[in-house]
BATOR-178530 format. One record per residue (C-alpha): residue number from 1; residue in three letters; chain; x, y, z. Coordinates in nm, 2 decimals. Layout:
N
    nr   rest   kette        x        y        z
   NUM    ALA       A        X        Y        Z
...
This chain:
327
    nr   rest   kette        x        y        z
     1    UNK       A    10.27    11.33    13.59
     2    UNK       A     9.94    11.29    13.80
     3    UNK       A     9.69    11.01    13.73
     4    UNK       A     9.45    11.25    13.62
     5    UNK       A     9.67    11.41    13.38
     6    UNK       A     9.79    11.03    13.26
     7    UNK       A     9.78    11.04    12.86
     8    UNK       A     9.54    10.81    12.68
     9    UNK       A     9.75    10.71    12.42
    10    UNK       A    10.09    10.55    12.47
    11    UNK       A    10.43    10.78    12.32
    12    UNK       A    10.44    10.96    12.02
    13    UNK       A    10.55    10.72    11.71
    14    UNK       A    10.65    10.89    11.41
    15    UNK       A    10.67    10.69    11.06
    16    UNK       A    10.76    10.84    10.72
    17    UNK       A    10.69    10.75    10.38
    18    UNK       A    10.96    10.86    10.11
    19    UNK       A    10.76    11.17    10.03
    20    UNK       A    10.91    11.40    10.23
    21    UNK       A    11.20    11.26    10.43
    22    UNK       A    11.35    11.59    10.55
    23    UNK       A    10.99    11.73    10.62
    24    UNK       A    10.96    11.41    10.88
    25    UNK       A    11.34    11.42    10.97
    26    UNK       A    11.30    11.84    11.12
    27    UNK       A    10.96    11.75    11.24
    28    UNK       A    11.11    11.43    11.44
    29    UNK       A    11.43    11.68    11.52
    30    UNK       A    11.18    11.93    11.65
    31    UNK       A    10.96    11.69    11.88
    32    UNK       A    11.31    11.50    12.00
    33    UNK       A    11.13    11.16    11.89
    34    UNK       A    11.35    10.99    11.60
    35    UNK       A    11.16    10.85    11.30
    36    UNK       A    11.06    10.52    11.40
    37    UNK       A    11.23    10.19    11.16
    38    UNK       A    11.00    10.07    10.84
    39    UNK       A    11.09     9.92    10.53
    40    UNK       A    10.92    10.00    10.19
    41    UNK       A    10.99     9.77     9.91
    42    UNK       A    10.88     9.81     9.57
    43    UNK       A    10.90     9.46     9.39
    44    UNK       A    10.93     9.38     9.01
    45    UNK       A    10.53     9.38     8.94
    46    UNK       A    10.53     9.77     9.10
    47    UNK       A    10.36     9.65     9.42
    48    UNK       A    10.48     9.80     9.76
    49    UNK       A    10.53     9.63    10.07
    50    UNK       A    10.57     9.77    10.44
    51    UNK       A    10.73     9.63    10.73
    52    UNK       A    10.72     9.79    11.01
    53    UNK       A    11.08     9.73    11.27
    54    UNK       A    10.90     9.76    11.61
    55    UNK       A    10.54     9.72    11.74
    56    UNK       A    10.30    10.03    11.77
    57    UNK       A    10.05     9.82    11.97
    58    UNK       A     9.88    10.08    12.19
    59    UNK       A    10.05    10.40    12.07
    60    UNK       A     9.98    10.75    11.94
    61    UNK       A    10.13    10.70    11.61
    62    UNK       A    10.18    10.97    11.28
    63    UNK       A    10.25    10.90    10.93
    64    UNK       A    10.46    11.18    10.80
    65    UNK       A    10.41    11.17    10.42
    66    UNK       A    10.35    11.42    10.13
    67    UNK       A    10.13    11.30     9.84
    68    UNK       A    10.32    11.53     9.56
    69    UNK       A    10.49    11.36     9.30
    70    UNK       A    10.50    11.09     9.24
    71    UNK       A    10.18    11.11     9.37
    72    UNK       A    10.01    10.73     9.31
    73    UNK       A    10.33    10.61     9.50
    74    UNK       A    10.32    10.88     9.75
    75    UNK       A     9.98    10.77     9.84
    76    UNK       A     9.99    10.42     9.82
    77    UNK       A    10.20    10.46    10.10
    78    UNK       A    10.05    10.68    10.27
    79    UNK       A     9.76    10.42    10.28
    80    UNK       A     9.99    10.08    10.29
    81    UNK       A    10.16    10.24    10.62
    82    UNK       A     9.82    10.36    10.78
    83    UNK       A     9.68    10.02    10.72
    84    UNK       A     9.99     9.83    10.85
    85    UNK       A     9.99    10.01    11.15
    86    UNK       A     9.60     9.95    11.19
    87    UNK       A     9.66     9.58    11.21
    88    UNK       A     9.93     9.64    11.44
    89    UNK       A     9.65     9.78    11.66
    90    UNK       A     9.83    10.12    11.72
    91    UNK       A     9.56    10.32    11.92
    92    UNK       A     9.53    10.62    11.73
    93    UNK       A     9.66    10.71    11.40
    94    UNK       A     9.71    11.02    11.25
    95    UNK       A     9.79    11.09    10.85
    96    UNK       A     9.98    11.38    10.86
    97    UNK       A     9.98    11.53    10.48
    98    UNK       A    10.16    11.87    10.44
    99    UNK       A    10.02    11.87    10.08
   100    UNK       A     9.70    11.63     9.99
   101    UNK       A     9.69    11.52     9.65
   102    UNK       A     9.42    11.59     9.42
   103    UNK       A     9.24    11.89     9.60
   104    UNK       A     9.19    12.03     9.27
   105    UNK       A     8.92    11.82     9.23
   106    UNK       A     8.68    11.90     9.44
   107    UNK       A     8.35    11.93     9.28
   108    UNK       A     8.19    11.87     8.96
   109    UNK       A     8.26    12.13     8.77
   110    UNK       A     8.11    12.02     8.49
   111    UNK       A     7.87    11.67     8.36
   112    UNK       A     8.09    11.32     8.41
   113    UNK       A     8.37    11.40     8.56
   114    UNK       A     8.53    11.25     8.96
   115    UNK       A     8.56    11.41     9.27
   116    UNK       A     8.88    11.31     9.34
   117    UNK       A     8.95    11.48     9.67
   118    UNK       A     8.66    11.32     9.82
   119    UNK       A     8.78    10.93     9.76
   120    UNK       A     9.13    11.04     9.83
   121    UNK       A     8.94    11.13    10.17
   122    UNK       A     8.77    10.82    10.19
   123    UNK       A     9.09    10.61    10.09
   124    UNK       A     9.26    10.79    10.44
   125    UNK       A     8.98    10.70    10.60
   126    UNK       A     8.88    10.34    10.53
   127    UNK       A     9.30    10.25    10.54
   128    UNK       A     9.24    10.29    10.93
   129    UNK       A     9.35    10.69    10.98
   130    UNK       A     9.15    10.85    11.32
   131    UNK       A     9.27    11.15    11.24
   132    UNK       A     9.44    11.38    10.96
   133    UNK       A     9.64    11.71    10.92
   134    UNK       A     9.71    11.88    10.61
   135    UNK       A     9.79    12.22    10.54
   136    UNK       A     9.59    12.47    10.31
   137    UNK       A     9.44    12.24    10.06
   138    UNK       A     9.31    12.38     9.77
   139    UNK       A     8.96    12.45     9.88
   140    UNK       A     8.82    12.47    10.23
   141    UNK       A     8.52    12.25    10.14
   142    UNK       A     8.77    11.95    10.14
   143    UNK       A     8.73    11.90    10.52
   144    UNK       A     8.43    11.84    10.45
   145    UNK       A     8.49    11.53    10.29
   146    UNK       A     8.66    11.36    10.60
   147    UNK       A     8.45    11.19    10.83
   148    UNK       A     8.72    11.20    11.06
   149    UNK       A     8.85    11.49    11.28
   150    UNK       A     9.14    11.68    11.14
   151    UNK       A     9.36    12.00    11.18
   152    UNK       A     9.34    12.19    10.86
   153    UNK       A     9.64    12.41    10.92
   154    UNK       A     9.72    12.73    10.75
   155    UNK       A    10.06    12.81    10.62
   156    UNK       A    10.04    13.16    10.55
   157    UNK       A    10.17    13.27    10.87
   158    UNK       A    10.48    13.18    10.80
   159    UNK       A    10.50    13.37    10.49
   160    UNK       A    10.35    13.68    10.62
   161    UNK       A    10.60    13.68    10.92
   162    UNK       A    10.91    13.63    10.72
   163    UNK       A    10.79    13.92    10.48
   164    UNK       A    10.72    14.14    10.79
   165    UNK       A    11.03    14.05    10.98
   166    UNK       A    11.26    14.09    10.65
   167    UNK       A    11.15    14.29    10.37
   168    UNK       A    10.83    14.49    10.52
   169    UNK       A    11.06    14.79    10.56
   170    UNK       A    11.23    14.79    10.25
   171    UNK       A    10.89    14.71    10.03
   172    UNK       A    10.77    15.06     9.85
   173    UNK       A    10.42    15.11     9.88
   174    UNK       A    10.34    14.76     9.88
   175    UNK       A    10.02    14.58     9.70
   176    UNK       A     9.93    14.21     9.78
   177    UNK       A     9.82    14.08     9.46
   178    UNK       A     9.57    13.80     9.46
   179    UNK       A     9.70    13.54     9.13
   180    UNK       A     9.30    13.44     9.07
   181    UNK       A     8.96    13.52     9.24
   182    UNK       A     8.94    13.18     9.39
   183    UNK       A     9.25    13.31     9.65
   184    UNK       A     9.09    13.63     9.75
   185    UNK       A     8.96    13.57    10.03
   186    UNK       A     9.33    13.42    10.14
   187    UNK       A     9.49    13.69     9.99
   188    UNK       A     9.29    13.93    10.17
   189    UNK       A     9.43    13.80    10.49
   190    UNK       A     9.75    13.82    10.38
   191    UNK       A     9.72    14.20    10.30
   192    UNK       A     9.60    14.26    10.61
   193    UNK       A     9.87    14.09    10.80
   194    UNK       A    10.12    14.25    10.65
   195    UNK       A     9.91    14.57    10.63
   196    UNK       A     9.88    14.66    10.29
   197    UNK       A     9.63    14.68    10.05
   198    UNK       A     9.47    14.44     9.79
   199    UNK       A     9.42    14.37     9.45
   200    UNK       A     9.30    14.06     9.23
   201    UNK       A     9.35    13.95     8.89
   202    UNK       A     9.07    13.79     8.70
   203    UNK       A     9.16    13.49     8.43
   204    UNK       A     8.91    13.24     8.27
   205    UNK       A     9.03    12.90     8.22
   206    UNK       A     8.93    12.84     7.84
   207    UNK       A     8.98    12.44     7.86
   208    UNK       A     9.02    12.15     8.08
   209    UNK       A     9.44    12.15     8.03
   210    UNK       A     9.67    12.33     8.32
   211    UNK       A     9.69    12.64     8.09
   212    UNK       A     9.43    12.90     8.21
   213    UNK       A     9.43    13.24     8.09
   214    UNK       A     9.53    13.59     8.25
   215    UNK       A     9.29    13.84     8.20
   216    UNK       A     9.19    14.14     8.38
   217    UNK       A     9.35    14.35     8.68
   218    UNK       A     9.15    14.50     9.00
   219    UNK       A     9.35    14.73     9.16
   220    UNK       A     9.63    14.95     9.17
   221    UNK       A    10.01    14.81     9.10
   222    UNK       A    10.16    15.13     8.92
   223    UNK       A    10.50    15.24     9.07
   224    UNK       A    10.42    14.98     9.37
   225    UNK       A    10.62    14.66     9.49
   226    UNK       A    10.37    14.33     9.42
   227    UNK       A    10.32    14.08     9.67
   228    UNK       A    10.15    13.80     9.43
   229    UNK       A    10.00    13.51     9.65
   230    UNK       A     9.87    13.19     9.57
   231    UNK       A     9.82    12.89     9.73
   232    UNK       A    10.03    12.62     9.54
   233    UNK       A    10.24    12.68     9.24
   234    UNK       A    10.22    12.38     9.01
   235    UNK       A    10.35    12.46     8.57
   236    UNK       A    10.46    12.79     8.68
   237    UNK       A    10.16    12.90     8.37
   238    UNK       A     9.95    13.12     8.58
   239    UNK       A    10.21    13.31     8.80
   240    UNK       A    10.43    13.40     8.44
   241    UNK       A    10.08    13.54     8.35
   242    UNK       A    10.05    13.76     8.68
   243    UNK       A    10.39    13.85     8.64
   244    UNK       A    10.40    14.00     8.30
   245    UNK       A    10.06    14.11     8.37
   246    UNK       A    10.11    14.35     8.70
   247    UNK       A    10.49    14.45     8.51
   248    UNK       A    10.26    14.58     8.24
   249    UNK       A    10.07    14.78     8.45
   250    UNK       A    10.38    14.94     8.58
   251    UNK       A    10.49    14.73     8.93
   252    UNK       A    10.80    14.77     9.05
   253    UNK       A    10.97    14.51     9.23
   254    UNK       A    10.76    14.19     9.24
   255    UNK       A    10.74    13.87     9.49
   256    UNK       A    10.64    13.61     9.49
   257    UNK       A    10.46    13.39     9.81
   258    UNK       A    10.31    13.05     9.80
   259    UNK       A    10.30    12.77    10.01
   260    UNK       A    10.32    12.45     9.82
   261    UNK       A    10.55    12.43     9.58
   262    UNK       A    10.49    12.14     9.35
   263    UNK       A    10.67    12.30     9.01
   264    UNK       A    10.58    12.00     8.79
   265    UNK       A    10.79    11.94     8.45
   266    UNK       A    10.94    12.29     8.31
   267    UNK       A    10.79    12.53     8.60
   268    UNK       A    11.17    12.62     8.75
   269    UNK       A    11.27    12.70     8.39
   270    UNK       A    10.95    12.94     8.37
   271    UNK       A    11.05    13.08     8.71
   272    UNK       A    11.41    13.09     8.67
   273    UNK       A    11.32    13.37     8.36
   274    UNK       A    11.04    13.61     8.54
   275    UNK       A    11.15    13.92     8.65
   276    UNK       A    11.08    13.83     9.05
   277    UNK       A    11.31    13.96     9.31
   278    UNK       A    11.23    13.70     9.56
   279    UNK       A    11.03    13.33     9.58
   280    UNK       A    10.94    13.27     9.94
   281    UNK       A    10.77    12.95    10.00
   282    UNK       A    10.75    12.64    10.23
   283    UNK       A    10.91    12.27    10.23
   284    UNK       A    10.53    12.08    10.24
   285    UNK       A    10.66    11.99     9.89
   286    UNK       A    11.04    11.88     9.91
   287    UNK       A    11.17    12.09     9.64
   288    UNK       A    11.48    11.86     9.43
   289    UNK       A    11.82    12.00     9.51
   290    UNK       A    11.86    12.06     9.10
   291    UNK       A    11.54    12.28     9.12
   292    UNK       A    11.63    12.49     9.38
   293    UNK       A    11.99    12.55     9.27
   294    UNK       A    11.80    12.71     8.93
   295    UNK       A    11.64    13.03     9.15
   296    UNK       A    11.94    13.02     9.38
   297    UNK       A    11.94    13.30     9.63
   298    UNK       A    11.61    13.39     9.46
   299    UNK       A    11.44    13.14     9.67
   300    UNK       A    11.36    13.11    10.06
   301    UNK       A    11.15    12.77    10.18
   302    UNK       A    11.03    12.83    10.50
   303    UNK       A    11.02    12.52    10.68
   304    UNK       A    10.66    12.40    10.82
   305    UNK       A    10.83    12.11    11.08
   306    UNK       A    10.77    12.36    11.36
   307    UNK       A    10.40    12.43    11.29
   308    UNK       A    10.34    12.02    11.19
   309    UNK       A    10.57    11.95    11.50
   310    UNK       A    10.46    12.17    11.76
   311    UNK       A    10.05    12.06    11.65
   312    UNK       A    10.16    11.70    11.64
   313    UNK       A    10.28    11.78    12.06
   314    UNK       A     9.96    11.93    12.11
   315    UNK       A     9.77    11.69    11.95
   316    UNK       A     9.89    11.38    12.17
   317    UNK       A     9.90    11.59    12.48
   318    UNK       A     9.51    11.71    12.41
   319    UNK       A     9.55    12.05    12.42
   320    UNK       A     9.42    12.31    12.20
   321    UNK       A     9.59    12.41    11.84
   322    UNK       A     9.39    12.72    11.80
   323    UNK       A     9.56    12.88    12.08
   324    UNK       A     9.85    12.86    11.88
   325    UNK       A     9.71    13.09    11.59
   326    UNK       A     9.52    13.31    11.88
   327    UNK       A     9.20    13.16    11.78
């Protein structure tokens, strides 16, 4: 290595909450770095407590942690490790967040109420992070709440390429179906990757609970096979409503393609029941081993360690991510 071309930053350190230890364990497999030694102790009172084995003084360092459930431990973490590595005076730090809590809330939607994605940004930020990466939060507008630079990564590759490579063939006149209005833009994209056309379903949320309501359908399904998209699946209440919607309406075979799945309380039970030939999704959200057992063969995670991995490489050797996506 020339002088010129001399790194800034010292080696790539890589720390993990307990969020998502295989996430960090492929991504560490894929760079050839292993996960560097930290312990994280929860005492009596519920108060956590980091120690870190080795010094980070002067390195390029990246906390590997997801901030799904349980998501106030997940983050405190996130934010106890940042910090300790902060007054370890590592020279750069970057929170890497396959899924970032509360980007539901992100904007007041109506009088007196938080927006929550905006301190979780904050919290990142004032714990000593330089930089973040998360993938597809809920709504773009969240990177606007980091003062910080950050790779807002896009997971939907994956998926499309997985459906093009294995199933695009096989699909019958194929529809991408667009769960609510707030995707369609995404979902859009995604019918055009994989070349097919679009349509949307409308719902109205009634009340502030999880539980929204299915409505209307745009769009042609009839004797077709149903991509439904969304970004995250969370009580499994809005995708049963697609379902039995777009079945209705005469679909054939349906799919379904997200890329978070954070299936909170019953959702696998809901799933388990739906008349879906196929669940593709990613491992942002480590999905428990009893979960994924329920769908069985039903379900493909498509690992993001590559795309975290190969952005992480790029990121310490400062050189462009966009190329990566063609952009």
């Amino acid at each position: 290595m020339s002088h010129h071309e001399m790194k800034v930053y010292g080696e790539i350190k890589l720390y993990a909450g307990t969020g998502s230890p295989e996430l960090a364990q492929k991504i560490a497999d894929y760079l050839d770095v292993p996960p560097c030694g930290r312990d994280i102790v929860e005492f009596p009172n519920e108060n956590l407590f980091v120690k870190l084995h080795s010094s980070v003084r002067g390195q390029d360092v990246y906390v590997i942690q997801s901030t799904a459930s349980p998501v106030h431990r997940n983050l405190m973490e996130l934010l106890i490790l940042i910090q300790t590595l902060r007054l370890d005076s590592a020279a750069r730090i970057t929170a890497v967040v396959p899924y970032l809590c509360y980007g539901r809330s992100d904007k007041k939607d109506q009088p007196r109420v938080p927006i929550t994605a905006r301190l979780v940004a904050d919290m990142i930020e004032v714990a000593g992070a330089d930089r973040y990466m998360t993938i597809d939060p809920h709504a773009g507008q969240i990177q606007g709440f980091f003062n910080i630079p950050g790779d807002v990564l896009k997971a939907s590759y994956l998926l499309t390429n997985y459906i093009n490579k294995n199933l695009r063939a096989t699909l019958k006149d194929p529809v991408v179906v667009s769960v609510d209005l707030g995707y369609a833009k995404s979902g859009r994209n995604f019918a055009a990757m994989i070349d097919t056309p679009i349509a949307f379903i409308e719902k109205r949320r009634v009340a502030n609970d999880a539980n929204a309501e299915a409505l209307t359908l745009i769009g042609e399904v009839h004797d077709r096979d149903v991509v439904l998209v969304d970004d995250e699946i969370d009580t499994g209440g809005s995708i049963s409503q697609a379902v039995n919607l777009v079945k209705q309406e005469g679909a054939r075979r349906i799919y379904i393609a997200f890329i978070h799945a954070i299936l909170s309380g019953s959702a696998v039970k809901r799933l388990v029941d739906l008349p879906v030939t196929e669940y593709i999704t990613t491992d942002s959200v480590m999905i428990p081993k009893e979960k994924a057992a329920l769908l069985g063969q039903r379900l493909t995670a498509l690992s993001v360690a590559p795309l975290l991995g190969e952005v992480i490489r790029r990121a310490h050797e400062g050189r462009s991510v966009g190329e990566l996506f063609n952009e």
